[in-house]
Backbone as a printed PyTorch tensor [residue, N CA C, xyz], in Angstrom:
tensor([[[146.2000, 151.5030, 120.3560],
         [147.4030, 151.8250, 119.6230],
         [147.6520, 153.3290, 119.6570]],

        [[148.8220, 153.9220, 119.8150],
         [149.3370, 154.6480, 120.0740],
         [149.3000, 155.8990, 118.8070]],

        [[150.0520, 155.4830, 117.7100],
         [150.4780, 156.3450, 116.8260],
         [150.4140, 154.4240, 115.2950]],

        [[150.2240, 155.3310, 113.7710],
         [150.0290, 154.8480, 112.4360],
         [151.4660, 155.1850, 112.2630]],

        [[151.5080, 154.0840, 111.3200],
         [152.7170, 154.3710, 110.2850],
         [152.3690, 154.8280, 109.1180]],

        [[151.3080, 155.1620, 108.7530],
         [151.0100, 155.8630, 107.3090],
         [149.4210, 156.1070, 107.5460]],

        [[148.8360, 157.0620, 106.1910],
         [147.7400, 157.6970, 106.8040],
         [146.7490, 156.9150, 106.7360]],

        [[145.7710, 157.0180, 107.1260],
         [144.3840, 156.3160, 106.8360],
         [144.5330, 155.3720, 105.7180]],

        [[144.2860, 154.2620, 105.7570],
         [144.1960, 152.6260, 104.5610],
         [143.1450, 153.2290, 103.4940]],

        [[142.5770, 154.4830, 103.6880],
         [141.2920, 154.1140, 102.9790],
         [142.1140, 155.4490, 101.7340]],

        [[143.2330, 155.8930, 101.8010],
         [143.8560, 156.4490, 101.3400],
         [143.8450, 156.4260,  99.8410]],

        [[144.6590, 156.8930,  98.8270],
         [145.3750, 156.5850,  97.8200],
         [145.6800, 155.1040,  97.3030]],

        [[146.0430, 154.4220,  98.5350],
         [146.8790, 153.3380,  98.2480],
         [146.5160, 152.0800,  97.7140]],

        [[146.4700, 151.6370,  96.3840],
         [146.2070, 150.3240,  96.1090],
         [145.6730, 149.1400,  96.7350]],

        [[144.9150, 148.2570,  96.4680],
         [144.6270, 147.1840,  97.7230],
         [145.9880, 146.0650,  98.0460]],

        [[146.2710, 145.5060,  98.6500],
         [147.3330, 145.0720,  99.1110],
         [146.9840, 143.6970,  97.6030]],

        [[146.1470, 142.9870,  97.8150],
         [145.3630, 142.1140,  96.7290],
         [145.9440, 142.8200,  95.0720]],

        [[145.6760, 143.8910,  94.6750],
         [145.9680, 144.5800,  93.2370],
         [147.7130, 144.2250,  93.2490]],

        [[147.9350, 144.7160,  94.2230],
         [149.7530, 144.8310,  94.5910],
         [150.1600, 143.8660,  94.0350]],

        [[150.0230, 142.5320,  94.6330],
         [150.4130, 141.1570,  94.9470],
         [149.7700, 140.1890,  93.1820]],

        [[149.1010, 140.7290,  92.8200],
         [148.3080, 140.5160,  91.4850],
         [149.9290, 141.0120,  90.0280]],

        [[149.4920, 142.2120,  90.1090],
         [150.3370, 142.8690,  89.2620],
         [151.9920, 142.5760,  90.0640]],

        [[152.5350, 141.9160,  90.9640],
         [153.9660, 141.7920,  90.9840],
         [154.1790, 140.3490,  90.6340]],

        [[153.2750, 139.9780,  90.3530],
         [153.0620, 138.0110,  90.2290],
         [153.5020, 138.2360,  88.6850]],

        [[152.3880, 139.0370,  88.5670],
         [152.0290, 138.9080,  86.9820],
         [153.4980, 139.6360,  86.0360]],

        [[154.1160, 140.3990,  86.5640],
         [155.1040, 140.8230,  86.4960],
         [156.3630, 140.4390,  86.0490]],

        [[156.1120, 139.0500,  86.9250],
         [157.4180, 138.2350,  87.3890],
         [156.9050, 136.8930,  86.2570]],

        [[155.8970, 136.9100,  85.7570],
         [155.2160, 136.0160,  84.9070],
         [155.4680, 135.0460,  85.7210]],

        [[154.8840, 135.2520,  86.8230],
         [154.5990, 133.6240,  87.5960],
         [153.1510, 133.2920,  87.5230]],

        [[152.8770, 132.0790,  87.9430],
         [151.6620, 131.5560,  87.9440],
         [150.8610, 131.2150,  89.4030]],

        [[149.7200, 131.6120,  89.7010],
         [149.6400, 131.1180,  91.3080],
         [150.1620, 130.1320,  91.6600]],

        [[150.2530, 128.6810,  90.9730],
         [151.2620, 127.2990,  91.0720],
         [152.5300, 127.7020,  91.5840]],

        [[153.2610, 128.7520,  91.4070],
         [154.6280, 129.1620,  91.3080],
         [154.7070, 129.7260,  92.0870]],

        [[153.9850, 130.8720,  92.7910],
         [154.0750, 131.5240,  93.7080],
         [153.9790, 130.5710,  95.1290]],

        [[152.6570, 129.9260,  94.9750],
         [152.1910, 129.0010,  96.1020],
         [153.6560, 128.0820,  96.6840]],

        [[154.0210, 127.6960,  95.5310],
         [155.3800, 126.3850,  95.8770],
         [156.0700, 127.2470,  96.4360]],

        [[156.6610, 128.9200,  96.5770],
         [157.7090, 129.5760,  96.6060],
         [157.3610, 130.0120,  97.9100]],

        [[156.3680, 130.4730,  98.1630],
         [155.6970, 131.0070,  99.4130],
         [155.2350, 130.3150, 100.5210]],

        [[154.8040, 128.6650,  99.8800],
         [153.8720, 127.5360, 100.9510],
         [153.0280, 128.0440, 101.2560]],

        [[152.2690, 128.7500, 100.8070],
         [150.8380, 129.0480, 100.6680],
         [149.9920, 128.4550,  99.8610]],

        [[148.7650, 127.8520,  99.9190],
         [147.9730, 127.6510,  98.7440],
         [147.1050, 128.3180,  98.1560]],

        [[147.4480, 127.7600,  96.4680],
         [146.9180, 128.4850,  95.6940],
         [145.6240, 128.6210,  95.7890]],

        [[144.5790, 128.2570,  96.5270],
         [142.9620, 128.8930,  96.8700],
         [143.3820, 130.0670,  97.9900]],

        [[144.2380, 130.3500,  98.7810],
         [144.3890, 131.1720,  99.3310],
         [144.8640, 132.7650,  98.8070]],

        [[146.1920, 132.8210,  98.0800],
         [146.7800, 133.0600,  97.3440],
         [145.6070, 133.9460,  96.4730]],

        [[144.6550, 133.2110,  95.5680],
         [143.3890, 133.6900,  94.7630],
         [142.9880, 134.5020,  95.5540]],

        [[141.9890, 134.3590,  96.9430],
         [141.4400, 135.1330,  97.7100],
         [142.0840, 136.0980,  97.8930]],

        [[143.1930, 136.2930,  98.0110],
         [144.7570, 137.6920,  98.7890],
         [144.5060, 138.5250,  97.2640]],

        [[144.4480, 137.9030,  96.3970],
         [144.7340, 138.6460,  95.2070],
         [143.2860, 139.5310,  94.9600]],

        [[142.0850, 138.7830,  95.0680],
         [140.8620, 139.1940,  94.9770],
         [140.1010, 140.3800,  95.9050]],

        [[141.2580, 140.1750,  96.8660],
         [140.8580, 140.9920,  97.7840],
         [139.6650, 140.2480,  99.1220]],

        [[139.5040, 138.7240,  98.9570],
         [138.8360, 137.9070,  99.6770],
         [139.3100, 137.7920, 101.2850]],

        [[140.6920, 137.4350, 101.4110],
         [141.1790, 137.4300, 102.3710],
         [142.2260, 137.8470, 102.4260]],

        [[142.5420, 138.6480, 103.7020],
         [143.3570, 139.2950, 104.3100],
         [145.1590, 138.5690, 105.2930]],

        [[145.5250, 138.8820, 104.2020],
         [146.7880, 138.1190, 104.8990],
         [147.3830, 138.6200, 105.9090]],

        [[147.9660, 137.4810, 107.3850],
         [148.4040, 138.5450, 108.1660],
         [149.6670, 138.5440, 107.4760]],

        [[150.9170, 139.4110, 108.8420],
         [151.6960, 139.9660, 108.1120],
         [152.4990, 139.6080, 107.6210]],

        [[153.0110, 138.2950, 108.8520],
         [153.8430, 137.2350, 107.9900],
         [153.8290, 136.5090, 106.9420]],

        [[152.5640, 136.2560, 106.5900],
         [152.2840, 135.6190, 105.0880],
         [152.8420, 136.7370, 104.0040]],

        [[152.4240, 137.9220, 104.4110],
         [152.4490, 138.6150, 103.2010],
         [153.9500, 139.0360, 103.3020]],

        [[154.4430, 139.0760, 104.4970],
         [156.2830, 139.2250, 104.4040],
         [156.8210, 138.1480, 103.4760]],

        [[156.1070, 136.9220, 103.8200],
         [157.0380, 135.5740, 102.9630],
         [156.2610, 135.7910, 101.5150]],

        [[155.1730, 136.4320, 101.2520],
         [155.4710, 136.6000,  99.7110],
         [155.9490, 137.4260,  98.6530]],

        [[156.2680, 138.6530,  99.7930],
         [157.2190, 139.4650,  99.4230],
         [158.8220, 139.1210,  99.3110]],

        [[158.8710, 137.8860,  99.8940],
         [160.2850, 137.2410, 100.2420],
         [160.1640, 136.6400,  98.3610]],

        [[159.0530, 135.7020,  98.2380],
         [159.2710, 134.9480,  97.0720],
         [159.2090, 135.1770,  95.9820]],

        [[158.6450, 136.6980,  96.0070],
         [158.8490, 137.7550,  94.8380],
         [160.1880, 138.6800,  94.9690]],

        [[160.9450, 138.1590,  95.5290],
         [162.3100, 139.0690,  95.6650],
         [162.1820, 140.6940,  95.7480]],

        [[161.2000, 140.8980,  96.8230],
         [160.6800, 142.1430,  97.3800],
         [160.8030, 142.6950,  98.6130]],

        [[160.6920, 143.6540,  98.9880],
         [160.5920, 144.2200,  99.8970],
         [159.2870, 144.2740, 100.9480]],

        [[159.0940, 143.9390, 101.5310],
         [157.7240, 144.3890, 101.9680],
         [156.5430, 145.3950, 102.1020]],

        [[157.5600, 146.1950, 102.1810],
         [157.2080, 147.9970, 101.9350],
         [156.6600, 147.7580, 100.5180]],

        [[156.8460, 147.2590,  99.7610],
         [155.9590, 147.0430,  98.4370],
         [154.7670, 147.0450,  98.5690]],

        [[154.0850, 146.3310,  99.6680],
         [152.8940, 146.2520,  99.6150],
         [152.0590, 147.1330, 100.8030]],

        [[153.0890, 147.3540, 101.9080],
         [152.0490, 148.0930, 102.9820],
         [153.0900, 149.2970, 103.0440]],

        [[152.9890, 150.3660, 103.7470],
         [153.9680, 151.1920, 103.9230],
         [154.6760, 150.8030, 105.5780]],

        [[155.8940, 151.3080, 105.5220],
         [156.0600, 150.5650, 106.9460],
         [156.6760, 151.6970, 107.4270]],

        [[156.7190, 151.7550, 109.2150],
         [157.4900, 152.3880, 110.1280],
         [159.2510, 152.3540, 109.5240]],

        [[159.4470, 153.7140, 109.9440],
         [160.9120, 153.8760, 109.8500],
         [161.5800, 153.1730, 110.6280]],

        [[162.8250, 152.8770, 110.2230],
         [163.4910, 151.2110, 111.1840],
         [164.3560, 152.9000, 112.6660]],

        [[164.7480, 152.0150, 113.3760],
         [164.8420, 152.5560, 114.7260],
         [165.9020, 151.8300, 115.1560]],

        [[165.9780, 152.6160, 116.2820],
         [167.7980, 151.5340, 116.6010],
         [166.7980, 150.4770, 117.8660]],

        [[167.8130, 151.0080, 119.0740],
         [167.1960, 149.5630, 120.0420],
         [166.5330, 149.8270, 120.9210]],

        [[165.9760, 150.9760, 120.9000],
         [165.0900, 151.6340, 122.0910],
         [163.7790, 152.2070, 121.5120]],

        [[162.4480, 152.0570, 121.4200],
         [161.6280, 152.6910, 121.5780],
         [160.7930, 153.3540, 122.1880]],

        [[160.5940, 154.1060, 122.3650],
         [159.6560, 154.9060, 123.0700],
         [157.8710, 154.6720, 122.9630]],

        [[157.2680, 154.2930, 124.0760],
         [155.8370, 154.1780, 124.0120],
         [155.4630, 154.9840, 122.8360]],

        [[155.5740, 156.5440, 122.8290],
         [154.6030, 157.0420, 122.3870],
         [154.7660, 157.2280, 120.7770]],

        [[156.2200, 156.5500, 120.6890],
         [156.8240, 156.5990, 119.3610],
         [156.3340, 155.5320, 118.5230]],

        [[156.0210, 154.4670, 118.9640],
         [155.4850, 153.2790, 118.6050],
         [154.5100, 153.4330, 117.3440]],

        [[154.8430, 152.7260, 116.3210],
         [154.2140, 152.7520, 115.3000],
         [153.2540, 151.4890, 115.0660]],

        [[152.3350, 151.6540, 114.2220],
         [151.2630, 150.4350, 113.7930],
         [151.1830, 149.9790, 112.4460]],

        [[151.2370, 149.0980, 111.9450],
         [151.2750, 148.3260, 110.7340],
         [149.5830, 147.5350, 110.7260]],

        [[149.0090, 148.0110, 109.6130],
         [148.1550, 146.8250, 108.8840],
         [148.2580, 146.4410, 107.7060]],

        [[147.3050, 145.2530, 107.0860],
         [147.3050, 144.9200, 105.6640],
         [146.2770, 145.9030, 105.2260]],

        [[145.4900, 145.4590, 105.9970],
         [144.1670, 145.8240, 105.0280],
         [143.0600, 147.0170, 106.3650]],

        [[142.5170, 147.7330, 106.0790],
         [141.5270, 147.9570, 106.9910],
         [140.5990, 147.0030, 108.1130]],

        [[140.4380, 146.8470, 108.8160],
         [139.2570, 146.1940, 109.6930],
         [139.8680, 144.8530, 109.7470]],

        [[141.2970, 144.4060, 109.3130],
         [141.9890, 143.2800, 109.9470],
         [142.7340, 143.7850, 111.0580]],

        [[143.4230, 142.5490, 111.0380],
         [144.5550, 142.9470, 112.5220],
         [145.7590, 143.6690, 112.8780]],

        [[145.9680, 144.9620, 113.7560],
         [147.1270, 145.6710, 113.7550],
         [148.1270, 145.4260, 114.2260]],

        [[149.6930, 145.6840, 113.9160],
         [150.8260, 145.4810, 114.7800],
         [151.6620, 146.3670, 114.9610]],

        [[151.4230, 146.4150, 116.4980],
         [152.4610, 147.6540, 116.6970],
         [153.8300, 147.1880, 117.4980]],

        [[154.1870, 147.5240, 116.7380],
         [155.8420, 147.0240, 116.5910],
         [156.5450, 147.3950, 117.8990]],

        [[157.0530, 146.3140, 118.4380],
         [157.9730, 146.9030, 119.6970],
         [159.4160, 146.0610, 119.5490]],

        [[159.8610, 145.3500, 118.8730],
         [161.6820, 145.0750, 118.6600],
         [162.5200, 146.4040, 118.3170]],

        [[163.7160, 146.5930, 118.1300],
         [164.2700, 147.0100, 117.7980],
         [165.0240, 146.8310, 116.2620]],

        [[165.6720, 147.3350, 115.5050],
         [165.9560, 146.8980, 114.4030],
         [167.5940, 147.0420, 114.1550]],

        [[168.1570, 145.9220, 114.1850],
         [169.7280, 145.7930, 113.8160],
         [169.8320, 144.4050, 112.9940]],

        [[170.9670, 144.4100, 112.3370],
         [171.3270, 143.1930, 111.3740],
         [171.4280, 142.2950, 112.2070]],

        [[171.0350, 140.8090, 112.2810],
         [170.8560, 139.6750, 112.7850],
         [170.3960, 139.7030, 114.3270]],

        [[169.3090, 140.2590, 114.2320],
         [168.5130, 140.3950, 115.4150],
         [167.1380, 138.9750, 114.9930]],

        [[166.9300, 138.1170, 116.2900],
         [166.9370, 136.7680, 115.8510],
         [165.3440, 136.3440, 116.3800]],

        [[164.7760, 137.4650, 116.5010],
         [162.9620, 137.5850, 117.0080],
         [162.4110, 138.6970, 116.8200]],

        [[161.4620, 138.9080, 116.6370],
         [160.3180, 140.0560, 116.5280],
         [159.3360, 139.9450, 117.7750]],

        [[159.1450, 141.3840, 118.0260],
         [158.1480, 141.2860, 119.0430],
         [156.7260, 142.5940, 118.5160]],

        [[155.6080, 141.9430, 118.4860],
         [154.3510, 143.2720, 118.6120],
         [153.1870, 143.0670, 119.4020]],

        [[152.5260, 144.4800, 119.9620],
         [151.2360, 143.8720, 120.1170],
         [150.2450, 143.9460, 119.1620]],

        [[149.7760, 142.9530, 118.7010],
         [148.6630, 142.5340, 118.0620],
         [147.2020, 143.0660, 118.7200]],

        [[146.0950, 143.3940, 118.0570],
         [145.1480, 143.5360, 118.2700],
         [144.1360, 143.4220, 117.1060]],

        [[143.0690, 142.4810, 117.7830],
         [142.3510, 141.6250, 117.0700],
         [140.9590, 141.9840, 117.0930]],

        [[140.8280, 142.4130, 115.5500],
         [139.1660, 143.2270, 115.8710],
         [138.2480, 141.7180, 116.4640]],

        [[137.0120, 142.1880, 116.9650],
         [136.1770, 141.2780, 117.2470],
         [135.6110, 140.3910, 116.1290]],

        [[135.0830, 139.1720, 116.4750],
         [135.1460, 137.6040, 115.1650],
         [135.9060, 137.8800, 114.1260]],

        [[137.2820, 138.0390, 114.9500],
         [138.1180, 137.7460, 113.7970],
         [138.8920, 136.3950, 113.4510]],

        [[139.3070, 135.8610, 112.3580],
         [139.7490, 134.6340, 112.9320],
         [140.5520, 134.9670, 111.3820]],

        [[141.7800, 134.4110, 111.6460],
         [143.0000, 134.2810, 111.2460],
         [143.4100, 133.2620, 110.1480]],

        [[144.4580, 133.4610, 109.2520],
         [144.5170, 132.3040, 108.1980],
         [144.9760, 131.1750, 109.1330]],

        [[145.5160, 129.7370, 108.4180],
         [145.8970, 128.7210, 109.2160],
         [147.2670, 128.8950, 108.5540]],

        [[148.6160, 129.0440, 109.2960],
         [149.5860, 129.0190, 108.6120],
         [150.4210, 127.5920, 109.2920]],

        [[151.5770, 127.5290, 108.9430],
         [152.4280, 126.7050, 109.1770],
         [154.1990, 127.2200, 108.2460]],

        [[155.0370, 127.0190, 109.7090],
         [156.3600, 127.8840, 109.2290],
         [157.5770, 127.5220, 110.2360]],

        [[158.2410, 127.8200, 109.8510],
         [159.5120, 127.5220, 110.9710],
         [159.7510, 128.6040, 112.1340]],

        [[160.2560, 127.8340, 113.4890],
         [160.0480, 128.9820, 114.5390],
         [159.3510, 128.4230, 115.4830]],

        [[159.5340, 129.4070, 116.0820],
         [157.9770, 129.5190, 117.2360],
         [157.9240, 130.4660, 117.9810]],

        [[156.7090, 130.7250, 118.3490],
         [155.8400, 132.2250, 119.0940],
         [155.6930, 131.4940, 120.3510]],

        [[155.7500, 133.0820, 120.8810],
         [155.0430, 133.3160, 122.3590],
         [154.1500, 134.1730, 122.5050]],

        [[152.9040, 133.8820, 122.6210],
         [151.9450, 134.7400, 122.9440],
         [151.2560, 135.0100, 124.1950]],

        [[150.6450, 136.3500, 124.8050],
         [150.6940, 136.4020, 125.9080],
         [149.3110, 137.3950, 125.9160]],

        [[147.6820, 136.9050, 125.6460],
         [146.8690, 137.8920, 125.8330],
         [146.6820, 138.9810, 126.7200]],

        [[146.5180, 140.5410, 126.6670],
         [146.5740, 141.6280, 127.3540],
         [145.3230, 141.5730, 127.7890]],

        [[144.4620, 141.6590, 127.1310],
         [142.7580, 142.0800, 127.3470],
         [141.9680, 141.1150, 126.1260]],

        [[140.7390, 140.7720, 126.5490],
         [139.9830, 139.8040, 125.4450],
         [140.2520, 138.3610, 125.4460]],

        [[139.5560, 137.6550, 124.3300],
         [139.9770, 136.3300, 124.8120],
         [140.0490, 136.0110, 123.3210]],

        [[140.9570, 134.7910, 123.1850],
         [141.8020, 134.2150, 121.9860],
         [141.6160, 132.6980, 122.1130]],

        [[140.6240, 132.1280, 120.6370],
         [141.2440, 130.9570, 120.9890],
         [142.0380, 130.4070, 119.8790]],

        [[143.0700, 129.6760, 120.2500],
         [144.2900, 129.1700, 119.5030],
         [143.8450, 127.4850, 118.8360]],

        [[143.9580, 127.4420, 117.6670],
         [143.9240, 125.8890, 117.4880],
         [145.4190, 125.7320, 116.9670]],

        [[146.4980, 124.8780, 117.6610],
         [147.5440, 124.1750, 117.2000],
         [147.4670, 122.4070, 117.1130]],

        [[147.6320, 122.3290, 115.6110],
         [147.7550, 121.0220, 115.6210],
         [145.7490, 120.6240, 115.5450]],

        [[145.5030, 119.8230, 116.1520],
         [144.2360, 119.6650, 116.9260],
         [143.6400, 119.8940, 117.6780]],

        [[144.0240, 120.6210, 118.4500],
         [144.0780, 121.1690, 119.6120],
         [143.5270, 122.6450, 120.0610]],

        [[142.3870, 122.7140, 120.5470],
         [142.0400, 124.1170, 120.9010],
         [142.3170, 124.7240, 122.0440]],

        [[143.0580, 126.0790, 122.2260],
         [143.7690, 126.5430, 123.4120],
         [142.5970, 128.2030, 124.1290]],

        [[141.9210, 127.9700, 124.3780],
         [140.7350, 128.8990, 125.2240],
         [141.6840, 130.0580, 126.2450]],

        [[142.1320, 131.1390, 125.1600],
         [142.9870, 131.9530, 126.3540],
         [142.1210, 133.7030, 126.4010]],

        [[142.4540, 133.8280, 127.8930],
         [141.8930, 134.6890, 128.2150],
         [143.0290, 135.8570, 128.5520]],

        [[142.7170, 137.3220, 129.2700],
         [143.4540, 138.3240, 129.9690],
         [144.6980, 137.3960, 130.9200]],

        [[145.7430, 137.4550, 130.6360],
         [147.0280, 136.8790, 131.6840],
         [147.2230, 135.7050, 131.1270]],

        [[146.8050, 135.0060, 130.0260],
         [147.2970, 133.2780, 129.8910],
         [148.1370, 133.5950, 128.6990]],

        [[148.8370, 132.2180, 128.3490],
         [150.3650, 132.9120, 127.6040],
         [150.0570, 131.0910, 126.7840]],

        [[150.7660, 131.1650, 125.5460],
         [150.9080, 130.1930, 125.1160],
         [151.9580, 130.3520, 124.1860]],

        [[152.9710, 129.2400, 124.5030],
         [154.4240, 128.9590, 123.5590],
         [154.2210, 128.0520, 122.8670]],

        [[154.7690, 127.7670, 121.3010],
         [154.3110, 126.4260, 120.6900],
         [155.3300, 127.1140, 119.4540]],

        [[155.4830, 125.3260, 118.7330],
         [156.7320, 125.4000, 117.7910],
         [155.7820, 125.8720, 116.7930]],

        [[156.1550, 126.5210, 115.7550],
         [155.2410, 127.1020, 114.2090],
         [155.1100, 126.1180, 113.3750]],

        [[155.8620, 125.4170, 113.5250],
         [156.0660, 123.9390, 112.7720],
         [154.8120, 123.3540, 112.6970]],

        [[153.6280, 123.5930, 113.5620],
         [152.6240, 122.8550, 113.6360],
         [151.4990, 123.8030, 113.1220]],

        [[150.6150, 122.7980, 112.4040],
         [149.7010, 124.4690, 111.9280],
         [148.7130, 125.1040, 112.5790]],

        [[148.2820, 126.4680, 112.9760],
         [147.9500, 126.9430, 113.6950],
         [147.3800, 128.3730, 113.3430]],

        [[146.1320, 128.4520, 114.6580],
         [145.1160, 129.4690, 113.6970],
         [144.8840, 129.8560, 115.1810]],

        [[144.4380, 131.5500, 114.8770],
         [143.6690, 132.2490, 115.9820],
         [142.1500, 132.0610, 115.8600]],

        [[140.9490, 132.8500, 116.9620],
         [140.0070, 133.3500, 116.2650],
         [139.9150, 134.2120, 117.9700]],

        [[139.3980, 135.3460, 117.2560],
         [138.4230, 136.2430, 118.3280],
         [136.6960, 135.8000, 118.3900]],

        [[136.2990, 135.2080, 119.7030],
         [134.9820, 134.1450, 119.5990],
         [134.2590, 135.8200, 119.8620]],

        [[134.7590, 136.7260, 120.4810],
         [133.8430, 137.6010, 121.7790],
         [133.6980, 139.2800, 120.5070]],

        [[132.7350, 140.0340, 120.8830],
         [132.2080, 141.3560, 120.2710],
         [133.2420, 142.5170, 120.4080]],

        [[133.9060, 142.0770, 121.2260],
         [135.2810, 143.5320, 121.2450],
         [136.5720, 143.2290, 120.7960]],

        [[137.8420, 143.6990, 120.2640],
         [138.9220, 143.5280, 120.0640],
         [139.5820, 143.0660, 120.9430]],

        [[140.5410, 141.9220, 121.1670],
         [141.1670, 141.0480, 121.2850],
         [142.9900, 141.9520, 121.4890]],

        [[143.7140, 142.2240, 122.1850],
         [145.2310, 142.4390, 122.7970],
         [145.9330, 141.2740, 122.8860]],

        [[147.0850, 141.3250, 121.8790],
         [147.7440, 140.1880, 122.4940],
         [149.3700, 140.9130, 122.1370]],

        [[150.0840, 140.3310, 123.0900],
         [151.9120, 140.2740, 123.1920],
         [151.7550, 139.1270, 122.5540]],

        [[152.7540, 139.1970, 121.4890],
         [153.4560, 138.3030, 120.1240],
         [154.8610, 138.4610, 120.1170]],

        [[155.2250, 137.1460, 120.3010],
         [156.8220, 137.1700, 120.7110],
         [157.0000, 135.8030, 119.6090]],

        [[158.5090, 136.2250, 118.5100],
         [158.4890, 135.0590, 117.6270],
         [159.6370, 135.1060, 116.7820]],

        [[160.1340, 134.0270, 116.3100],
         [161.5000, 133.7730, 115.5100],
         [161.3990, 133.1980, 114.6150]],

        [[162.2600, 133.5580, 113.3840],
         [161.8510, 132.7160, 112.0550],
         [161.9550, 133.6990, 111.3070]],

        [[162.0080, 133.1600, 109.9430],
         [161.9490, 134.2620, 108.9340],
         [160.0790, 134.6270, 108.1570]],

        [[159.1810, 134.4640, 109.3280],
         [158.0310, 134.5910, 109.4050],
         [157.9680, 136.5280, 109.4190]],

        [[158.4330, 136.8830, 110.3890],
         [158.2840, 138.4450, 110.8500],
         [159.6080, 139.6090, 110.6510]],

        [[160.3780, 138.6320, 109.9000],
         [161.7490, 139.6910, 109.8620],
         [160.9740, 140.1840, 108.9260]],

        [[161.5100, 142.0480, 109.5130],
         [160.9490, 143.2750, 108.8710],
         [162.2950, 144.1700, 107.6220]],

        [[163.8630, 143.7140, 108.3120],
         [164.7320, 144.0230, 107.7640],
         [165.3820, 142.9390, 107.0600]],

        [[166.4280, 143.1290, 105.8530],
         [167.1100, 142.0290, 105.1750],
         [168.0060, 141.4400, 106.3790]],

        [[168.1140, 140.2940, 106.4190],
         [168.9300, 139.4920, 107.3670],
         [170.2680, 139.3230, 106.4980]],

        [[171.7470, 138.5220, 106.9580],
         [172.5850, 138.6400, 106.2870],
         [172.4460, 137.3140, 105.7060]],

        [[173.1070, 137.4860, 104.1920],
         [172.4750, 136.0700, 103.4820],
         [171.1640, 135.8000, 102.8640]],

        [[170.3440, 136.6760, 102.8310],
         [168.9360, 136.4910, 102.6730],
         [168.8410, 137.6830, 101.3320]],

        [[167.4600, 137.1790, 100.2360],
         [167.2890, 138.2930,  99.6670],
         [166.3650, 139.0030,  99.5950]],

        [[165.4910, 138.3020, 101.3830],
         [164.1270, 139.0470, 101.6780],
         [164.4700, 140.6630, 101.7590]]])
């Protein structure tokens, strides 16, 4: 990765878990309430709050969606950009330290209808199981990824690509000792970073 969107995680900044705790609690919701609003479950939900597990980003976008938030609430984010980026301009997004980074390569305009980043996946890492509307294209750079959709385990290496609807539920893991590259290509209101029109993400 190129260039951070904000300084070192180990910073000032609240745990993403405290965040998501105190805006619940806020809103006097109940994990029950959040979970139904978000489609997350509430054993998951507990862990995010505890600081147990690490949400990627889309989870934590859609619970910033169901708290009528911003996302920037919880992580700091890259300045939005028109339709061109520049390699070296390229910014990186995480949740948490020693999870997974995204460095953002779409552009940002009102009803722009996919997100694109590369992902990079520290070593044994393995991913929540989500399920959402949409679907990704993924396309490993370096390392190897394996994908379970549905039932199904997908063994991808450097050059193999896998498309699949989100609709089905689906989990990464990094099996191997080094970080994991992947191109992430995807639609849905999983990864929108800006308010869409109509929406009060």
């Amino acid at each position: 990765m190129t260039a951070t969107a904000h300084p070192d995680p180990t910073g000032q900044q609240p745990p993403v878990g405290a965040r998501l705790r105190a805006a619940r609690r806020g809103q006097n919701l109940t994990l029950q309430e959040l979970s139904t609003r978000a489609g997350l479950s509430v054993g998951y939900l507990s862990q995010i709050e505890r600081d147990i597990a690490t949400p990627s980003l889309g989870s934590l976008n859609r619970l910033a969606a169901a708290l009528s938030l911003d996302l920037g609430h919880f992580i700091p984010l890259p300045n939005a950009r028109g339709l061109v980026t520049r390699k070296q301009d390229r910014e990186t997004i995480w949740v948490r330290e020693g999870g997974m980074t995204y460095e953002r390569l779409h552009g940002e305009f009102v009803g722009a209808a996919f997100s694109a980043f590369l992902i990079t996946m520290p070593a044994g890492f393995v991913t929540e199981t989500d399920i959402h509307t949409g679907e990704e294209f993924v396309e490993v750079r370096s390392g190897r990824v394996i994908f379970t959709i549905g039932e199904r385990d997908y063994d991808l290496q450097a050059g193999d690509t896998l498309h699949f609807n989100s609709d089905q539920r689906h989990q990464a893991r990094n099996p191997e000792g080094d970080p994991a590259v992947l191109f992430w290509l995807g639609n849905g209101p999983t990864f929108q970073m800006t308010p869409q029109p109509g929406t009060s993400a």
